[in-house]
N, C-alpha and C positions, 0 to 999 in steps of 0.2 A: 716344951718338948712333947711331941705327938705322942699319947699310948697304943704303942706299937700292937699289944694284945686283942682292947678294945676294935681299933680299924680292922687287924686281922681277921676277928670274927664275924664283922658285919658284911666284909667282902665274901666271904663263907656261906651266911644267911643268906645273898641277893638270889645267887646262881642258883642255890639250892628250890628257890621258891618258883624260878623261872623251870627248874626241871620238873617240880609239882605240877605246875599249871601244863604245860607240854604232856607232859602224861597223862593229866584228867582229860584235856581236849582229843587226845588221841583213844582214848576209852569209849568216849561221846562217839568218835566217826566209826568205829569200829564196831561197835552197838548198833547203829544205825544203819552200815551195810548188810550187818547180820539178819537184821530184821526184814529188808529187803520191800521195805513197804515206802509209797509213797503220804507225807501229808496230806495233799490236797486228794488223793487217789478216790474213784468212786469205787464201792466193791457192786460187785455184778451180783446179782442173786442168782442163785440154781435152779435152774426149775426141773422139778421129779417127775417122772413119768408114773401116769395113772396107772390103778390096777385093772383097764379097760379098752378094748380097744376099739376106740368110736368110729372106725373105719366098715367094720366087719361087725356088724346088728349079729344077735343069735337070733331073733325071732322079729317079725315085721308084723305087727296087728292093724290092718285098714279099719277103718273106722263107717260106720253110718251115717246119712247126711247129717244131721243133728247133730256130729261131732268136729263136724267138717273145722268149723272155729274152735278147735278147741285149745283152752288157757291152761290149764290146771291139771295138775293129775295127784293124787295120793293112794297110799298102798291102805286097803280096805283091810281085808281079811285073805286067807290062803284063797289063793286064782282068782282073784278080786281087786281091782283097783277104780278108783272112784276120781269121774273128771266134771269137770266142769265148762261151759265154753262161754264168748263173748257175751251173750245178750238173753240168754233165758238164763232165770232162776230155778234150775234144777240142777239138781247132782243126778249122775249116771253114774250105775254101780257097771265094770264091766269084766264078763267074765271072758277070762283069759285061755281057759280051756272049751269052751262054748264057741269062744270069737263073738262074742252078738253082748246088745246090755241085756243084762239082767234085774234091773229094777230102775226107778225111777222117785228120785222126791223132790216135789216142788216147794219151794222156801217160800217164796215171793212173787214181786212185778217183774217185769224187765230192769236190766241195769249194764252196767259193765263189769259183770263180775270175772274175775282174774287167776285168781288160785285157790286151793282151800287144803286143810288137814283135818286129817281125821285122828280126834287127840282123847281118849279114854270116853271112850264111846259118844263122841259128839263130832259132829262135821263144822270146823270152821272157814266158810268161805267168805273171800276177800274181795271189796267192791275196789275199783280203782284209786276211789280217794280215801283211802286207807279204812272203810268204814269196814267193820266186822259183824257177821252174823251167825250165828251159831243153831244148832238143833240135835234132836235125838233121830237116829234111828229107828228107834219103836214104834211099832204099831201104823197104821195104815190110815188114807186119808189126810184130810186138813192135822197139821203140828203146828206146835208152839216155836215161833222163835222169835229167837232174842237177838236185839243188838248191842252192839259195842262200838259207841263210837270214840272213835279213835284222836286226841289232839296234836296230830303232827303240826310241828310249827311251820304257818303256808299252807299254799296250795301243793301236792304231790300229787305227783303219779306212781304207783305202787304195782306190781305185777308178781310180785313176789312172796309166798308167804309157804314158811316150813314152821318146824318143833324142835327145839331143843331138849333133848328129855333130860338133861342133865341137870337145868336153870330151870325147867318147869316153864319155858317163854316161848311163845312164836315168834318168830322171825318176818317182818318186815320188810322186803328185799326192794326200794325207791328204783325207777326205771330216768326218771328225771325230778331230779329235787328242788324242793322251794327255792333252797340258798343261789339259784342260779352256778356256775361254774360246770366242772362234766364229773367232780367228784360225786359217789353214790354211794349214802349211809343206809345202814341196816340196821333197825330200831325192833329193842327188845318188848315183848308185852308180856308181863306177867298172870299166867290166869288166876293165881291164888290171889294176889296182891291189887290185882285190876291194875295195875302202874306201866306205865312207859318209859323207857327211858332209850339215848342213842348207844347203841353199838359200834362196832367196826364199820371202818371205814373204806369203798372200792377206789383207790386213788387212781385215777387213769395214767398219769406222771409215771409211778411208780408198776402199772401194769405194762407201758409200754416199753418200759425198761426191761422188765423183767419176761415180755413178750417176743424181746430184741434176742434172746438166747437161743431161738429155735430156730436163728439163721435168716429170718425174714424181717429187713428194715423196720426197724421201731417207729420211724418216722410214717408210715403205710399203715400202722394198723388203726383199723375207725375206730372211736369209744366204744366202748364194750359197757350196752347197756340191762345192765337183770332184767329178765323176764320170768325166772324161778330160780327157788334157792331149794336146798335141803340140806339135812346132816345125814354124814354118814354112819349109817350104825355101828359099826367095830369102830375106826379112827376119832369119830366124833365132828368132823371138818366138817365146812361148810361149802359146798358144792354150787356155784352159781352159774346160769345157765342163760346167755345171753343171745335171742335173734338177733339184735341189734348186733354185730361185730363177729356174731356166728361163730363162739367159742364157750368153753367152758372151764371156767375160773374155780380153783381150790384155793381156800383161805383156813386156818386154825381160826378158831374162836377170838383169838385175840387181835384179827386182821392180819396176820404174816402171811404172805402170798408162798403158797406151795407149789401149783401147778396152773398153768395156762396150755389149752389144747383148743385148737382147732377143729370146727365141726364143719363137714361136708354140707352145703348145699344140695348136693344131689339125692345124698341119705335123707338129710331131714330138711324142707327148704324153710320154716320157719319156727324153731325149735320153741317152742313154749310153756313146757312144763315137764318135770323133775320132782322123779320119787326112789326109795331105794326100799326093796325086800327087808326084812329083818335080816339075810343069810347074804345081803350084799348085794342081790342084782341087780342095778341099774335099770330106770325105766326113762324114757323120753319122749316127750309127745309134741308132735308137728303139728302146724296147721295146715290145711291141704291149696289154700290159696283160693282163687276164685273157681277153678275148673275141678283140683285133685281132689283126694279123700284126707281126711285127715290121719294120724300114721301114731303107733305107738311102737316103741322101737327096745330092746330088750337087751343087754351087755351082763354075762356072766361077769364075776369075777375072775381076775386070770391072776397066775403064780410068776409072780417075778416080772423085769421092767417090761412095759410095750413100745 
């Protein structure tokens, strides 16, 4: 004879369990509408508008023929910025309220040299294939200088070179790198340490993505290749400045892409080098091409988005 209790009960347990499970999977979809997010979803990144507006120069400095190529620029001293161009070994100090250079030091032979900083009282400018050389200021005539060569792995092309005052390192800014592909690494060197190491990375993948937000086909925009870097003094970001793709790329130190902007042709038509004031102002410097002058270009800081 069946135990009427026993069967009672287990009929009791089946449904009960089937109501369990209905409730938990109904928690699950409910969760998941709330959240409103897809799995496979890509998230867009933002891009911020600069504190500058690359459209509207405050001030346009023409350069002398001797500047006409010019690659490099760094902020010297107050009204003083210091460039450098394709093929002589000299730095040009230029004063800014003069408009004319005001001094002249010759390092070297001929070469390709690219960029340079000016980093606790020494000028380090940058030959193309990453080789470094440095000197003082002081005093007149023939100087000493030193080199630093550099072992990037490969052959590079290099066009790029700022300071991190925070890391105590220059910055290495690759215009096309050994590894082949259109990605461009930024290689740390330390001056106390003498050591190298790689940095952040310019993913083109991820800039043209992030390029696509300002309305213009992602699919359109060319690689965006460094031809100067810098950091900026208050934020710390690293500011890269490409003729190649004729924009100008913010990164955080740890490569997170912040801002992508578009540079005029018409303002600057071969934008080549990047420096910032201690108080923030922006400087930019064109090459003049075969006929123009070469062009130093000036961006206060502005309040609020442009």
């Amino acid at each position: 004879m069946p135990d009427f209790a026993v069967l009672s009960c287990q009929m009791t347990l089946f449904p009960m369990r089937i109501l369990h499970a209905l409730c938990l999977l109904s928690s699950l979809l409910l969760l998941n509408c709330q959240s409103g997010s897809k799995p496979d979803a890509t998230e867009i990144p933002t891009n911020e508008p600069i504190p500058y507006n690359l459209s509207q120069p405050d001030e346009r400095f023409e350069l002398p023929v001797d500047l006409r190529e010019i690659s490099g620029l760094t902020y010297y001293k107050p009204g003083l910025l210091a460039c450098v161009q394709d093929e002589l070994a000299v730095v040009f100090l230029y004063d800014l309220k003069k408009r004319a250079v005001a001094r002249e030091f010759v390092f070297g032979d001929k070469g390709d040299y690219e960029d340079l900083e000016w980093v606790d009282g020494r000028f380090y400018v940058l030959r193309s294939d990453g080789e470094l050389y440095h000197f003082s200021d002081e005093g007149e005539g023939p100087r000493t200088v030193h080199h630093i060569k550099i072992d990037l792995p490969g052959k590079n092309d290099v066009e790029g070179l700022g300071y991190d005052p925070k890391r105590g390192t220059l910055l290495l800014a690759t215009k096309d790198a050994a590894k082949g592909g259109s990605d461009k690494p930024i290689y740390y060197y330390d001056l106390k340490q003498q050591g190298m190491w790689q940095g952040p990375v310019l993913k083109q993948a991820d800039l043209k993505l992030f390029s696509g937000t300002t309305g213009q086909p992602a699919a359109s925009q060319p690689d965006v290749k460094p031809s100067g870097i810098a950091v900026h003094p208050q934020t710390g970001d690293y500011y890269l400045l490409a003729a190649d793709g004729h924009r100008l790329v913010v990164m955080n130190p740890k490569g997170v892409l912040r801002s992508s902007v578009a540079i005029d042709a018409n303002i600057l038509l071969q934008p080549e080098g990047i420096c910032f004031a201690p108080d923030g102002t922006l400087f930019i410097a064109s090459e003049g091409g075969k006929k123009g002058k070469g062009l130093i270009v000036s961006f206060a800081p502005k309040a609020g988005p442009q």
